[in-house]
TIFIVO-392062 format. One record per residue: residue in three letters; x, y, z of N, C-alpha, C, O in turn. Coordinates in steps of 0.1 Angstrom, whole numbers, plus 5000, padded with zeros to 4 digits. Each point is the difference from the previous one (the first is absolute). Layout:
BEGIN
ALAXYZXYZXYZXYZ ...
END
This chain:
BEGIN
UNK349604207948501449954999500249934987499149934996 UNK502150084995500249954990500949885003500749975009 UNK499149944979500149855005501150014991499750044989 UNK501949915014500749974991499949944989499449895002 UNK501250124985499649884989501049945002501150045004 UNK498549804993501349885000500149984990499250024992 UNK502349925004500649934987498949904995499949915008 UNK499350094980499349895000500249914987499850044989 UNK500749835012501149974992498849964986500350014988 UNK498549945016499149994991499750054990499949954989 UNK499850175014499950174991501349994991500250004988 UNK500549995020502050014994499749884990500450064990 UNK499349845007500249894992499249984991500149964988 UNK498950065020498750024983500750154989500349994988 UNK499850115019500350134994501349954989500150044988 UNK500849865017500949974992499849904993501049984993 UNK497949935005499749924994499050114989499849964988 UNK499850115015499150064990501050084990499650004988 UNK501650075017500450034990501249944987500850054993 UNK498649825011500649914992499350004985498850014999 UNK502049994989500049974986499649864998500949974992 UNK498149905010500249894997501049944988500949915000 UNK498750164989500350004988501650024997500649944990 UNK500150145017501250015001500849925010501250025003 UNK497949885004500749955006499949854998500349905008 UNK499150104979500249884991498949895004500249884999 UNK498450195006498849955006498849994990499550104994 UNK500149755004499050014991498550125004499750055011 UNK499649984976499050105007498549915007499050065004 UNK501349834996499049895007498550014992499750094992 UNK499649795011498850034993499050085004499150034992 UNK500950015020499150075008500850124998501250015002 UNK497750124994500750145003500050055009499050035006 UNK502350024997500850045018498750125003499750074991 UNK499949935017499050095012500750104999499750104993 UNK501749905014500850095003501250024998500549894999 UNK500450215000501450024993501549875009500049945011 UNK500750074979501149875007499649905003499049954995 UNK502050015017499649844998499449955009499950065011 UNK499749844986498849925011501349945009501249994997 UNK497949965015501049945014500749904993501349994999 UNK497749914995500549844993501550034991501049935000 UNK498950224991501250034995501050055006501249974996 UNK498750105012501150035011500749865008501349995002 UNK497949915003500449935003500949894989501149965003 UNK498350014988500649934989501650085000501049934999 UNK499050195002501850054992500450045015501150045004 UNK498349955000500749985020500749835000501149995004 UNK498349904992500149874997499250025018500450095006 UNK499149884996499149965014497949964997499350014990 UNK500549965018498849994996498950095006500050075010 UNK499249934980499050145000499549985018500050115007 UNK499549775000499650015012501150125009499650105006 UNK501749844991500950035008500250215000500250085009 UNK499849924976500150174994498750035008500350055011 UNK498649944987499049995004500250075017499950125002 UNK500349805006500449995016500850145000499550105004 UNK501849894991500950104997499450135000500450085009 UNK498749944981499350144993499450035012500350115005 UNK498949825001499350015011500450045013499450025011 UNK501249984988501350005014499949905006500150055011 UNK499849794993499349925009501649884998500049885003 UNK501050184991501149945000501050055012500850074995 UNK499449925016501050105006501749974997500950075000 UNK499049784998501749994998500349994981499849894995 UNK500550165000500650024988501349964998500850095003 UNK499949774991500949994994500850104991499350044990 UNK502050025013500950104990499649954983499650074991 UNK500449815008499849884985499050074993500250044988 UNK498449975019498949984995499450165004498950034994 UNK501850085014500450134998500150034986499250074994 UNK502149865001501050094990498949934989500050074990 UNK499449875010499349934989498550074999499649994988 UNK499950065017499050065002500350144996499050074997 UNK502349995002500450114996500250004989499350074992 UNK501749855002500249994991498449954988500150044988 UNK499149905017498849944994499350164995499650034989 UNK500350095024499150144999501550054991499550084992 UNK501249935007501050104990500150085014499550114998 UNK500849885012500550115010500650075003500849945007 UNK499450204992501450015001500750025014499449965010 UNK502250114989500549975011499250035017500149945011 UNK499050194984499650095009498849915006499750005012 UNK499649924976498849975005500049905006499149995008 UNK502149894988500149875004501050065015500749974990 UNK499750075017500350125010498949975008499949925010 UNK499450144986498550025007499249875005499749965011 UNK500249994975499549865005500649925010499449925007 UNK501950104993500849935012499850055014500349935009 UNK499250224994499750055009498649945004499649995012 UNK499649984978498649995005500249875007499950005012 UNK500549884980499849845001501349975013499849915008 UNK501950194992500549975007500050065014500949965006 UNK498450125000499950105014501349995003500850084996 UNK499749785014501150015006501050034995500949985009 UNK499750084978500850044992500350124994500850044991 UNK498350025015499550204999500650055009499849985012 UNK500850084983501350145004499050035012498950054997 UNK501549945017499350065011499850144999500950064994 UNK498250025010499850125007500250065009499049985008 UNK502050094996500650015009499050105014500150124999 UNK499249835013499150145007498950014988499549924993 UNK500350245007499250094994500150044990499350094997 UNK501949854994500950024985498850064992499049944997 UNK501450235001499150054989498850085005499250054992 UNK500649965025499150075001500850165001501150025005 UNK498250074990500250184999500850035013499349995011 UNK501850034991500850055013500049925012499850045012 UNK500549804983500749915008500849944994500549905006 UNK499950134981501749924997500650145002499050085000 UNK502449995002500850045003501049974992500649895001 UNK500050214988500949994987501250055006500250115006 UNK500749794993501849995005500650144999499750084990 UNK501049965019500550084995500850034990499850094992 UNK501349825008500449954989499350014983500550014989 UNK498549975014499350004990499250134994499750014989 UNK500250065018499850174999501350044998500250104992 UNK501049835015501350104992500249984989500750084994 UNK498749824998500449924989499050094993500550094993 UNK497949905008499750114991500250084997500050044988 UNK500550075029500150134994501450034997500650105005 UNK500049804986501250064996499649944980500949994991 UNK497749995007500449934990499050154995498850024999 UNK502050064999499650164998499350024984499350104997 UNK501249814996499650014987498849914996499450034990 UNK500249855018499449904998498750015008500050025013 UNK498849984981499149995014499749885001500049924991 UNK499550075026500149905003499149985015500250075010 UNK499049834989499449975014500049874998500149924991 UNK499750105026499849865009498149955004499250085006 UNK500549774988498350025004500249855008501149944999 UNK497950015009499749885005499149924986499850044989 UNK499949835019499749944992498650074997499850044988 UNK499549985020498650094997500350144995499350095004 UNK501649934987500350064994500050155005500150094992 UNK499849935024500150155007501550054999501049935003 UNK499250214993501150014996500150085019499350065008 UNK502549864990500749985010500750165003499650075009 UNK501349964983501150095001500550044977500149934990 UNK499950185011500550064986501650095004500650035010 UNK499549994980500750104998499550094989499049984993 UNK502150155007499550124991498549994987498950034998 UNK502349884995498949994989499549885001499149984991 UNK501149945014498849905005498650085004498849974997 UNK501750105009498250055007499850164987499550105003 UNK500949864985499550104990499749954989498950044994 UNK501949865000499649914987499049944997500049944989 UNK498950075019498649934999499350105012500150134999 UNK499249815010499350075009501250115017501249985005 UNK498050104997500950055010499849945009498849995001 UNK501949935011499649925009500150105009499050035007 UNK502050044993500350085015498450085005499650025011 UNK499650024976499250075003498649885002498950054998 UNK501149865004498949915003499849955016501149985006 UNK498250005000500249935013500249884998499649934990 UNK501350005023500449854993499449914996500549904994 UNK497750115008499249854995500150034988500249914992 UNK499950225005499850014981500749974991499849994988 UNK501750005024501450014988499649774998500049915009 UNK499850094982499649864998499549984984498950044995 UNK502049915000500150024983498849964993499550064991 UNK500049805015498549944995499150075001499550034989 UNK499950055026499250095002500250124992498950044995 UNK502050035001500050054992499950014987499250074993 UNK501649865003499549924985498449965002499350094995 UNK500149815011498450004994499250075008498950004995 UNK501150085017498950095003500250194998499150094999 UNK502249905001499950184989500149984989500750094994 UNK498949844999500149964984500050154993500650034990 UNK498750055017500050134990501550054995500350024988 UNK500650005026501550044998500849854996500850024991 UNK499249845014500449924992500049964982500949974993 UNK497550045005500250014983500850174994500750004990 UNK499150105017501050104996501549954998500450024989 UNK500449905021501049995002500749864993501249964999 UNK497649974997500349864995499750024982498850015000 UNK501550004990499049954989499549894997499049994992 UNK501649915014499649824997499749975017500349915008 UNK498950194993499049975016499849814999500549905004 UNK498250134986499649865001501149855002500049925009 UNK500950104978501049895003501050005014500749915004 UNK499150194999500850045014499749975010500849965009 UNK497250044994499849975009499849845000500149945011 UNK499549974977500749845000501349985006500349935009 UNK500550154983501349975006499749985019500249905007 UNK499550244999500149975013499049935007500149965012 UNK499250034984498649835001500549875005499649935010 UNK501450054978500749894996501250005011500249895006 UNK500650234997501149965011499850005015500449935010 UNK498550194988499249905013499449875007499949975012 UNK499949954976499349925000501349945006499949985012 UNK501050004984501549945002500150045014500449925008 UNK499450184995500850035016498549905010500349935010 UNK498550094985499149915009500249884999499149945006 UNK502149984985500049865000501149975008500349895003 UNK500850255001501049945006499850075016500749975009 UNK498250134992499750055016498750005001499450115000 UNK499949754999498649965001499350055016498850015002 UNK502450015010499350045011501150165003500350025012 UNK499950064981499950145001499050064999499450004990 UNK500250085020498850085002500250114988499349994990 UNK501450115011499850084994500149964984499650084991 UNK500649845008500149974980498449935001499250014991 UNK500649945021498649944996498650114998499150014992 UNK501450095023498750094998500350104992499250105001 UNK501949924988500550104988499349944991499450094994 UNK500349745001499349964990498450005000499450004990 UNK500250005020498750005010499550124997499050014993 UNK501850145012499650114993499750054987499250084996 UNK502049824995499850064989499149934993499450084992 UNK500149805008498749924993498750105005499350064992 UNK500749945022499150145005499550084990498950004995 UNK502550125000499750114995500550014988499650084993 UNK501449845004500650004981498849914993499849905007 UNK499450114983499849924990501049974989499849904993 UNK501250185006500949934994501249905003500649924994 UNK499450135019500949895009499149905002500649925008 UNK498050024989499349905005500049934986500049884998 UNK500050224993500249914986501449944998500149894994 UNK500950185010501549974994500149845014500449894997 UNK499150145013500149885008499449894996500749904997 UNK497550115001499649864991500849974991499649894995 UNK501750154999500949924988500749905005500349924992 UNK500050075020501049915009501650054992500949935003 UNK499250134993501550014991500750005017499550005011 UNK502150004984500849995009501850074993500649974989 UNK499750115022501350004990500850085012499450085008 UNK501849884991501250085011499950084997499650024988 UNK500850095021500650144995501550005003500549945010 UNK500350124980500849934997500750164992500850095004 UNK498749894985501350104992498650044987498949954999 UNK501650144993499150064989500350194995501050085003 UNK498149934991500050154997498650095006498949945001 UNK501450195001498850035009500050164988500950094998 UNK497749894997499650134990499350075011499049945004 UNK501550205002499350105009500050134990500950044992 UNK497750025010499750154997500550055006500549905005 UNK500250225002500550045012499050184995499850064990 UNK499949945022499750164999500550094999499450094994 UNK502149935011501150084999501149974988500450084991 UNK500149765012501149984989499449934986500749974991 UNK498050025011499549914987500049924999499749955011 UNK500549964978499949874991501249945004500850014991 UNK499649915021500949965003500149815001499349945008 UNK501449994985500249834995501149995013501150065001 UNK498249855008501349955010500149855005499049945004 UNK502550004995499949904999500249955017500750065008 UNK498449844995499949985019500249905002499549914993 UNK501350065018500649875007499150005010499550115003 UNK500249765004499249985014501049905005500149884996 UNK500750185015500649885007499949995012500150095008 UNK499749804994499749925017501250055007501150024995 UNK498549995019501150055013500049905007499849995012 UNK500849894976500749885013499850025016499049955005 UNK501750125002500250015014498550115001499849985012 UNK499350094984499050055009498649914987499650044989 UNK500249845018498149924991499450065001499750055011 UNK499849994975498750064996500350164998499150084999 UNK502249965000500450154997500749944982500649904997 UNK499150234992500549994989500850144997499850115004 UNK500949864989500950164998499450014984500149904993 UNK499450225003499649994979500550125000499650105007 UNK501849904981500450114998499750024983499749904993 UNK500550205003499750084986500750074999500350095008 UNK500449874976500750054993499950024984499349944992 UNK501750205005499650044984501149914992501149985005 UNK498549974982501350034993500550084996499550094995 UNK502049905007500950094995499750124986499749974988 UNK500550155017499450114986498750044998499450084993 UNK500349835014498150014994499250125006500850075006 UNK498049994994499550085001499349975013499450085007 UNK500649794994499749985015500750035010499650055010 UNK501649914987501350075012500350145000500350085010 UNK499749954981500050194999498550065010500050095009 UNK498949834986498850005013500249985012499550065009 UNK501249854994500249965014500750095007499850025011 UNK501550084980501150075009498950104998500250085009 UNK498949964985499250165005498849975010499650095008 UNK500049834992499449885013501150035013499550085009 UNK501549874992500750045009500450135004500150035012 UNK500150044980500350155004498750065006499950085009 UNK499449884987498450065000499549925019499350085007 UNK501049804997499849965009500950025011499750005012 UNK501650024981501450045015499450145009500150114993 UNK499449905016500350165007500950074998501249964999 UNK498550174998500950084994500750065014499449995011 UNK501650064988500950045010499650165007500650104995 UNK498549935016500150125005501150124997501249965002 UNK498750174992501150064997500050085013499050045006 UNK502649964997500950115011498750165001499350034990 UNK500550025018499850095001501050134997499650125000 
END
């Protein structure tokens, strides 16, 4: 049986203390030379204004009630950003994490609106799917299930963007050129979804598998990085339409927790949208002729 991994705020805080610049953050280089990279607890605490006992407790986890004050101070002391100081409020605050709603995220127990399938499949130009927080894709349309991997042709444990990304790496680095920074990327926004659905099963035994079997998902995890998914550009090989730059929204379904809608789009003229309409012709069923 695999043991879920927990948020461990420890790892999270040294990792961000390590990648601190002393020097740029206006820190003498002390008389004793640093062991190790960034800053020591005593300096963290000092630009937190708190005392090192107390940062100390903190780091440790052995703090359970955390003042908002000495939160924002602690963030602001690591350079946090929005995503990470996010996170840290999930770790230190529990009662304050976006509930999970049931089984939110396990493979064919959320159920995607209807509504929400009309909404895809009318967005005929745009591909577009729906994933849980464990990132199992929900529902596509057309060229959603062609712009990257074919979902329709996978059985459902497989249609799951992480597992594919780090355990077929063969057809992932085909389809990715910035594999590596890519797979940080999704390291890091997972890490985000286990600070805000610390008791979802399926996001837990999704991370569980992939430390298992990715060595590079076990490396991009030891970083603690952290970051929303949110919005960006997505560089895909495509096998059919090529070298296609698409710009992707990830947005939350208010009314269904733990469902996201990410759609992709070309700019205007570009050679990526000219890709996408022979993409589409190429994926529509063609029309049986009259006898």
């Amino acid at each position: 049986m695999v043991t879920r991994p927990e948020p461990d705020i420890s790892a999270f805080l040294k990792a961000r203390r390590a990648a601190l610049d002393p020097a740029e953050l206006g820190l003498p280089a002390g008389v004793n030379r640093r062991r190790v990279p960034g800053l020591r607890r005593e300096e963290a605490a000092q630009l937190a204004g708190i005392s090192v006992d107390y940062y100390t407790r903190i780091e440790q986890g052995r703090t359970p009630n955390i003042s908002d004050s000495v939160l924002d101070a602690v963030a602001r002391a690591l350079r946090l950003t929005d995503s990470e100081y996010a996170y840290l409020r999930d770790l230190t605050l529990p009662g304050r994490r976006t509930p999970t709603t049931g089984t939110a995220g396990t493979t064919g127990s959320q159920q995607v609106r209807q509504g929400i399938r009309l909404l895809i499949d009318a967005m005929e130009d745009v591909p577009a799917y729906v994933c849980s927080a464990a990132m199992d894709v929900l529902a596509w349309n057309t060229l959603g299930g062609q712009v990257s991997y074919d979902f329709a042709a996978l059985e459902p444990r497989e249609r799951n963007l992480a597992r594919l990304y780090f355990l077929d790496e063969e057809q992932s680095r085909s389809l990715y050129p910035e594999w590596e920074a890519g797979g940080e990327y999704m390291a890091a926004t997972l890490r985000a979804d286990v600070g805000r659905h610390p008791d979802n099963p399926a996001l837990g035994a999704l991370i569980a598998d992939l430390l298992e079997h990715s060595a590079q998902f076990r490396r991009c995890w030891d970083q603690q990085h952290v970051r929303g998914l949110c919005y960006g550009v997505k560089h895909i090989t495509h096998p059919v339409a090529g070298e296609l730059w698409l710009h992707y929204e990830s947005l939350p379904l208010p009314s269904d927790p733990g469902q996201t809608l990410v759609t992709f789009t070309a700019e205007p003229g570009s050679s990526t949208e000219k890709a996408l309409r022979l993409l589409a012709t190429r994926a529509t069923p063609q029309p049986v002729p009259s006898p």
